[in-house]
C-alpha positions in Angstrom: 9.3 -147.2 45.7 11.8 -144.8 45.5 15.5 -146.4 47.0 15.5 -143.7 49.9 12.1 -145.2 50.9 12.9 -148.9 50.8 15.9 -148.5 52.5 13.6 -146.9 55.1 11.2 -149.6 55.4 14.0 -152.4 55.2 15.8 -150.9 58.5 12.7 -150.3 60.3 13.6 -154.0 61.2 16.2 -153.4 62.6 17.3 -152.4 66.1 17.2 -148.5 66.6 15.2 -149.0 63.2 12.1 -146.4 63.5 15.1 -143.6 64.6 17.2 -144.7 61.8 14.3 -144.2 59.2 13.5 -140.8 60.6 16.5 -139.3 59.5 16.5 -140.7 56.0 12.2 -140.1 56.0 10.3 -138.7 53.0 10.4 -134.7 52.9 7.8 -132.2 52.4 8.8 -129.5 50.1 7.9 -125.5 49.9 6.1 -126.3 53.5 4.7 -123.2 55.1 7.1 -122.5 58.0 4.1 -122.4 60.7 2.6 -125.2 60.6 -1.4 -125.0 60.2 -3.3 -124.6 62.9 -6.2 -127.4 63.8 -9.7 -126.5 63.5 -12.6 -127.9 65.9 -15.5 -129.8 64.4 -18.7 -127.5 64.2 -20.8 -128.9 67.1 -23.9 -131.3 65.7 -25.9 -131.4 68.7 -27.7 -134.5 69.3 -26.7 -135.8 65.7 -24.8 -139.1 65.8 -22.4 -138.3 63.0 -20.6 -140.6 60.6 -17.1 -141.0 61.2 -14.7 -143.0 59.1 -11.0 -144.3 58.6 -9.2 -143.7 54.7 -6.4 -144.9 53.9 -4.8 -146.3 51.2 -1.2 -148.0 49.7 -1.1 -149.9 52.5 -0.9 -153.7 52.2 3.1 -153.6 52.6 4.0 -155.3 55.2 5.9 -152.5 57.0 6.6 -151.1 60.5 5.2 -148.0 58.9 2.0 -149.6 57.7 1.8 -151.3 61.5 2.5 -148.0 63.5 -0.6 -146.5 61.1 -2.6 -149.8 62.0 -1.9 -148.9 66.0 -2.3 -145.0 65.4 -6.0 -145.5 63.9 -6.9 -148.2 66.3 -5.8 -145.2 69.3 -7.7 -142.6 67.3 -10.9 -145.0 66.9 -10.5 -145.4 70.4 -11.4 -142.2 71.9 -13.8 -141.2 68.4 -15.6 -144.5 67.9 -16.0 -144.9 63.8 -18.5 -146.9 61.8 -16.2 -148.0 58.7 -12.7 -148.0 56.8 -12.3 -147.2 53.4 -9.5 -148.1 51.2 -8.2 -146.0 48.7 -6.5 -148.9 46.6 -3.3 -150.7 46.5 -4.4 -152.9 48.8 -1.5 -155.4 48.9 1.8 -154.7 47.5 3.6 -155.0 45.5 1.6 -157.4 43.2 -1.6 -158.2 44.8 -2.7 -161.4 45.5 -3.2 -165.1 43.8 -6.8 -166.2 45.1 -8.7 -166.0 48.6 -6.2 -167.7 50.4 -3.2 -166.4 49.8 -1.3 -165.8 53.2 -0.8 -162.3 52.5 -4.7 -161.8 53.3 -3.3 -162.9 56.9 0.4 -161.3 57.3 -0.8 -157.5 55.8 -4.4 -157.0 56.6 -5.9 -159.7 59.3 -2.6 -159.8 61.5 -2.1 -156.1 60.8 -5.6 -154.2 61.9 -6.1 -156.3 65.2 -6.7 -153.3 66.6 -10.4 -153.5 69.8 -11.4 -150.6 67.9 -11.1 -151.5 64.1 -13.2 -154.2 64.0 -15.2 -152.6 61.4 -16.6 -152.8 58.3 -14.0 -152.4 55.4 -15.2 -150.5 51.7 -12.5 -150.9 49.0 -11.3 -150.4 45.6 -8.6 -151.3 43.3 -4.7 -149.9 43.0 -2.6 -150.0 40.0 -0.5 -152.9 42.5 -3.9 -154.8 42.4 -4.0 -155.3 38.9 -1.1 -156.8 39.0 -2.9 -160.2 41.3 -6.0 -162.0 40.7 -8.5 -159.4 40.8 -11.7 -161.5 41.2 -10.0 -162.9 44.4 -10.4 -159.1 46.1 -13.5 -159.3 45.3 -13.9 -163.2 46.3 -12.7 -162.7 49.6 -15.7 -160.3 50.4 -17.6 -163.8 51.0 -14.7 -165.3 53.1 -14.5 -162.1 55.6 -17.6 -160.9 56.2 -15.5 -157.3 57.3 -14.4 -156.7 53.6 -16.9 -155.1 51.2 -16.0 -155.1 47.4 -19.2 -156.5 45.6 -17.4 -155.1 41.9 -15.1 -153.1 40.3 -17.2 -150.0 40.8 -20.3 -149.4 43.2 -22.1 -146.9 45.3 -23.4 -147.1 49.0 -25.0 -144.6 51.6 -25.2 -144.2 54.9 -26.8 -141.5 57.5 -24.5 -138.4 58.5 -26.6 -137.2 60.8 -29.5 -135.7 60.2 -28.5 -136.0 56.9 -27.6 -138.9 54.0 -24.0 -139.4 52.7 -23.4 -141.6 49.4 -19.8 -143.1 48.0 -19.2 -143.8 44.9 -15.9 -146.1 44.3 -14.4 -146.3 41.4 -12.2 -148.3 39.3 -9.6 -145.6 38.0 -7.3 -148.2 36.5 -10.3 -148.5 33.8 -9.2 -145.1 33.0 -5.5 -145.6 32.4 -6.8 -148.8 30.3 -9.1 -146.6 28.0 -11.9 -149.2 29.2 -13.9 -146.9 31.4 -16.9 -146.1 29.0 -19.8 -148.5 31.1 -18.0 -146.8 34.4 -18.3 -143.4 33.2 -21.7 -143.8 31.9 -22.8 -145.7 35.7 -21.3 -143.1 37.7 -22.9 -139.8 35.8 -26.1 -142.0 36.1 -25.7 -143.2 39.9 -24.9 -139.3 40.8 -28.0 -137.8 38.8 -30.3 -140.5 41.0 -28.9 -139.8 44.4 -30.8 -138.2 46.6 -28.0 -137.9 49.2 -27.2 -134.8 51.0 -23.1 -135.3 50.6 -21.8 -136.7 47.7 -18.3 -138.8 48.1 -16.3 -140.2 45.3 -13.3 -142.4 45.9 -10.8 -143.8 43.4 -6.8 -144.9 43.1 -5.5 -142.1 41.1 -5.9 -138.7 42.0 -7.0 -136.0 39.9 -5.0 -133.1 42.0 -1.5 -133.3 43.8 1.5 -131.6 44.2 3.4 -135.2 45.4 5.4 -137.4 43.1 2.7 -137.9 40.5 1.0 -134.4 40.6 -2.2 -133.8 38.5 -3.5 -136.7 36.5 -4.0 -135.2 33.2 -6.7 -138.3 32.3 -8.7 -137.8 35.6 -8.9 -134.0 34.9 -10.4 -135.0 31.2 -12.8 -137.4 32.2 -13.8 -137.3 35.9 -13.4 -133.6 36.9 -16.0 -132.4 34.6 -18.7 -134.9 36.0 -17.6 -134.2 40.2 -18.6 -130.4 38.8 -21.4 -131.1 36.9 -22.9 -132.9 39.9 -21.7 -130.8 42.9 -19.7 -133.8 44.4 -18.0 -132.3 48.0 -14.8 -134.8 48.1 -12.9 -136.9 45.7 -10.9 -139.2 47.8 -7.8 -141.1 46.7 -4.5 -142.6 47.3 -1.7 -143.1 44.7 0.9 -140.6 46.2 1.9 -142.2 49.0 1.1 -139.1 51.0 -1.5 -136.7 52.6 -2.6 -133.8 51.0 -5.7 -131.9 51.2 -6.1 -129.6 47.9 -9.0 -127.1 46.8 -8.1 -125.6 43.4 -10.4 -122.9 42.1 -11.4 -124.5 39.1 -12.9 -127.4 41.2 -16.3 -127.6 43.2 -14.9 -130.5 45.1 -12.2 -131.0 47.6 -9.2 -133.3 46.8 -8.2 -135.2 49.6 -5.4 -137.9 49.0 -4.5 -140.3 51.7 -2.1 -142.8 50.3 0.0 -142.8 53.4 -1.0 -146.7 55.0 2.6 -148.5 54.3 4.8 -146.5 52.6 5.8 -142.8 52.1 7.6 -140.7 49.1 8.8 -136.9 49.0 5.9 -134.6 48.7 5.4 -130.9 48.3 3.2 -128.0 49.4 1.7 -126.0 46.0 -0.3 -123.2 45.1 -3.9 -124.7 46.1 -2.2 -126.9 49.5 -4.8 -127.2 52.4 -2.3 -129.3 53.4 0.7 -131.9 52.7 2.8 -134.7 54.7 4.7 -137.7 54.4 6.2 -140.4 56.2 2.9 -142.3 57.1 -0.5 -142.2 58.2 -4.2 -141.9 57.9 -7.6 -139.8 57.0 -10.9 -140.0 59.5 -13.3 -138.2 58.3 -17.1 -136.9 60.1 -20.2 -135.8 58.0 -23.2 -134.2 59.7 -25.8 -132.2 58.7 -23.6 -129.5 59.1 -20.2 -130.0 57.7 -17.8 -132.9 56.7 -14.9 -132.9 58.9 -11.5 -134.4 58.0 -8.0 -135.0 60.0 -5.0 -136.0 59.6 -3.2 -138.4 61.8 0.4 -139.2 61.1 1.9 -142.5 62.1 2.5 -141.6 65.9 -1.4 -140.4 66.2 -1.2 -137.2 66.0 -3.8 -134.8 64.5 -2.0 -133.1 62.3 -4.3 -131.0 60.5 -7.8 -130.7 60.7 -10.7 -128.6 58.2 -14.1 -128.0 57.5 -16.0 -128.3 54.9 -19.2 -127.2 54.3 -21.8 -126.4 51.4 -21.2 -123.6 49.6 
């Protein structure tokens, strides 16, 4: 965490703490100087659409990562969701020691206490999680029924309307280990089976971003080239501790980071920017038939920015 940042998070204890941190927050760099405008979801009729929370770097025990925590809770509120995904570092800054360690309690159970959040949760692994027991994220799936993470990689689908969805989460700390042959050879088989209608897959490390990390150069050799081969629509991640929305030319997929939960760092708006902020928040995300619909919601709830996509 960069020592602008911390100081940021430290204060937010404070008295006068959230006005302090806004005048030392994150900045966005090379931003547009009109802001984007929103875009309205595509109407899907009679569908029932599914509509999920993503967020990730968030286990930090922050006033940030609790004002996201309200925000999506007032979002889910008035657009009723069916599931949370995580996009990794799920407790900072070293993960946990087994499937009672109290920081299960203080920075995820006494953190999303939220009416409207009481939903099943889908995650994955940060770099910050390899540094706890791992097994134990996956252990506590059987001690909260609300936390789904059967292995280090999996798939699931669900309906989108009319239509199917299908996630595949990934492991991408496998890839910065060189130990991602069986994953790699899994997910090119799991993509060439489904059947589903959208194709969704989710890992830690980003392949695009214009934020502190920028491109991964790993994830660009080894995953791009399958999310093309197989028409994938979204590759959703975390990492940066920001939200960007990217669609570079040589891609057929969207990159959609949302890394924002309980911490924030400096970004920038690049050449292939959708979008890009900092200083906290969240993804929700609606799939039809139609189109896949994503916003984001900063830290106070507001929509942000809003987009469309839809098969080329």
């Amino acid at each position: 965490m960069r020592r602008r940042t911390f100081i940021a998070a430290l204060i937010g204890i404070l008295p006068f703490g959230k006005w302090i941190a806004s005048i030392i927050a994150s900045e966005v760099k090379n931003a547009p100087a009109e802001k984007p405008q929103l875009t309205k979801m595509p109407s899907h009729g009679e569908e029932t659409p599914l509509r999920f929370l993503a967020l990730g770097d968030w286990g930090a025990g922050t006033e940030l990562q609790k004002d996201v925590a309200a925000s999506m809770n007032a979002y889910a509120m008035t657009n009723p969701i069916d599931m949370i995904i995580s996009t990794g570092d799920n407790i900072y800054g070293k993960g946990v020691k087994s499937v009672d360690d109290p920081q299960w309690k203080t920075k995820f159970e006494d953190v999303y206490i939220g009416e409207h959040l009481q939903k099943p949760w889908y995650a994955i692994f940060g770099n910050h999680d390899y540094l706890g027991n791992l097994p134990a994220q996956i252990e506590y799936s059987k001690v909260n029924p609300q936390w789904n993470f059967p292995d280090f990689y999996y798939n699931f689908e669900q309906k989108a309307g009319d239509a199917s969805i299908e996630f595949f989460m990934l492991d991408t700390n496998l890839l910065v280990e060189g130990n991602d042959l069986n994953m790699l050879v899994w997910l090119e088989q799991a993509l060439e089976k489904s059947t589903a209608f959208w194709k969704i897959v989710v890992g830690h490390h980003m392949i695009r971003s214009y934020g502190v990390y920028g491109d991964q150069r790993f994830m660009i050799n080894k995953v791009k080239p399958i999310l093309d081969y197989y028409n994938v629509d979204m590759y959703l991640s975390g990492h940066d501790h920001d939200l960007q929305l990217i669609k570079h030319p040589e891609d057929k997929y969207y990159q959609a980071i949302s890394g924002a939960g309980g911490g924030s760092r400096d970004t920038s708006w690049g050449e292939h920017s959708l979008f890009s902020e900092t200083n906290g928040g969240f993804a929700a995300i609606t799939a039809t038939s139609s189109c896949v619909y994503i916003e984001f919601i900063n830290r106070n709830g507001e929509i942000i920015f809003s987009h469309t996509i839809e098969k080329s």
